[in-house]
C-alpha positions as CSV (number, residue, x, y, z in Angstrom):
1,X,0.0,0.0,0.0
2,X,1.0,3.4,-0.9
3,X,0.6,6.2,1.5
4,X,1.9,9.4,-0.6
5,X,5.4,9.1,-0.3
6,X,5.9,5.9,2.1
7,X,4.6,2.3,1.5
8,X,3.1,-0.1,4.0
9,X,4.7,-3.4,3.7
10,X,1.2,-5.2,4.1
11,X,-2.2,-3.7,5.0
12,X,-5.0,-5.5,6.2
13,X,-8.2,-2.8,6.0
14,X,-10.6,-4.8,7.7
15,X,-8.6,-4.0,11.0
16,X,-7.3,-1.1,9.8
17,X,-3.5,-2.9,10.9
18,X,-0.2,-2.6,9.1
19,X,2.4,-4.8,9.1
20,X,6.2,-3.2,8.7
21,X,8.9,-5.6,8.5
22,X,12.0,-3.7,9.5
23,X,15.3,-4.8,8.1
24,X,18.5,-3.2,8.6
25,X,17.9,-0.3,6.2
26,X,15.6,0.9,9.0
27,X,18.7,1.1,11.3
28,X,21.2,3.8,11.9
29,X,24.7,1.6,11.1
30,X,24.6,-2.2,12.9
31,X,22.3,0.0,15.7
32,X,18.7,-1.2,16.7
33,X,18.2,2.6,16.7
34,X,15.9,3.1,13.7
35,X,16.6,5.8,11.7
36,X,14.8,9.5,11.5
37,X,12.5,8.7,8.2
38,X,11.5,5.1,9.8
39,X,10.5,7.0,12.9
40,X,8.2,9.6,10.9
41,X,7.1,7.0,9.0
42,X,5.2,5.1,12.3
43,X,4.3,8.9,13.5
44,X,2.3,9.3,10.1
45,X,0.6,5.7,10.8
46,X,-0.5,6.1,14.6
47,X,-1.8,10.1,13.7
48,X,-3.5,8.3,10.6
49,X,-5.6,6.3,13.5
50,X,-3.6,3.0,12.2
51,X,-2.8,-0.3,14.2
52,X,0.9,-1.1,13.6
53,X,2.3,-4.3,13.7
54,X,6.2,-4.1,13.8
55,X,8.6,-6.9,13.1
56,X,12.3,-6.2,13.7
57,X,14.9,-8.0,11.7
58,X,16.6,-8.5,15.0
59,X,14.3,-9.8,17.0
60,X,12.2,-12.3,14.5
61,X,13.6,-15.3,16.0
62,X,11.9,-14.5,19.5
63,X,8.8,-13.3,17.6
64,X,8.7,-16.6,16.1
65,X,8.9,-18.2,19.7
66,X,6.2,-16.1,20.6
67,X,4.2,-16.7,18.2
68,X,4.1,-21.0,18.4
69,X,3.1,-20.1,22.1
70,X,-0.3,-19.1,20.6
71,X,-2.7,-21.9,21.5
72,X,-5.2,-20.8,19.2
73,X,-6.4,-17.6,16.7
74,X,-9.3,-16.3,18.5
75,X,-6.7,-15.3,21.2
76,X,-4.3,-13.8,18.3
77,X,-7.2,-12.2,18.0
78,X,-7.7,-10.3,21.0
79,X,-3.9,-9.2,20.8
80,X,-4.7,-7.1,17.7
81,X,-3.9,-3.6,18.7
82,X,-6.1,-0.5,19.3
83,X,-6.2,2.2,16.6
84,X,-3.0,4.0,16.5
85,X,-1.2,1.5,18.8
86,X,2.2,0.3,18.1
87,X,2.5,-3.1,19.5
88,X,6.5,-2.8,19.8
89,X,4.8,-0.6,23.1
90,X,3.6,-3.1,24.6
């Protein structure tokens, strides 16, 4: 999805929820500090009123461990986030 001059990775408008994928590009060097643009970029997306669901490069792994905990998808379900909230805040 294209949003003016930044793209959503994946965008599910039932929920009104975007998934980002950030690899290294969103990163300042070998940091996990994201860079100015990337930051902007999930400003624009909670004042837009959009769920954001944000998936590290360096931290997929644990997400992944996370995620076979899930005993079923009604309760991935009730994770999804309120409108404008990043889940990386929770």
């Amino acid at each position: 999805m294209q949003t003016g001059i930044q793209r959503i990775d994946f965008y599910i408008p039932e929920h009104k929820l975007c998934v980002e994928v950030d690899g290294s590009t969103h990163y300042y060097g070998l940091s996990q500090h994201p860079l100015a643009k990337t930051e902007l970029k999930y400003r624009l997306m909670r004042y837009a009123r959009l769920k954001v669901l944000r998936i590290e490069h360096f931290n997929i792994a644990e997400m992944i461990e996370e995620w076979k905990s899930e005993e079923t998808p009604s309760q991935a379900r009730e994770n999804i986030p309120a409108d404008g909230e990043d889940l990386t805040e929770r």
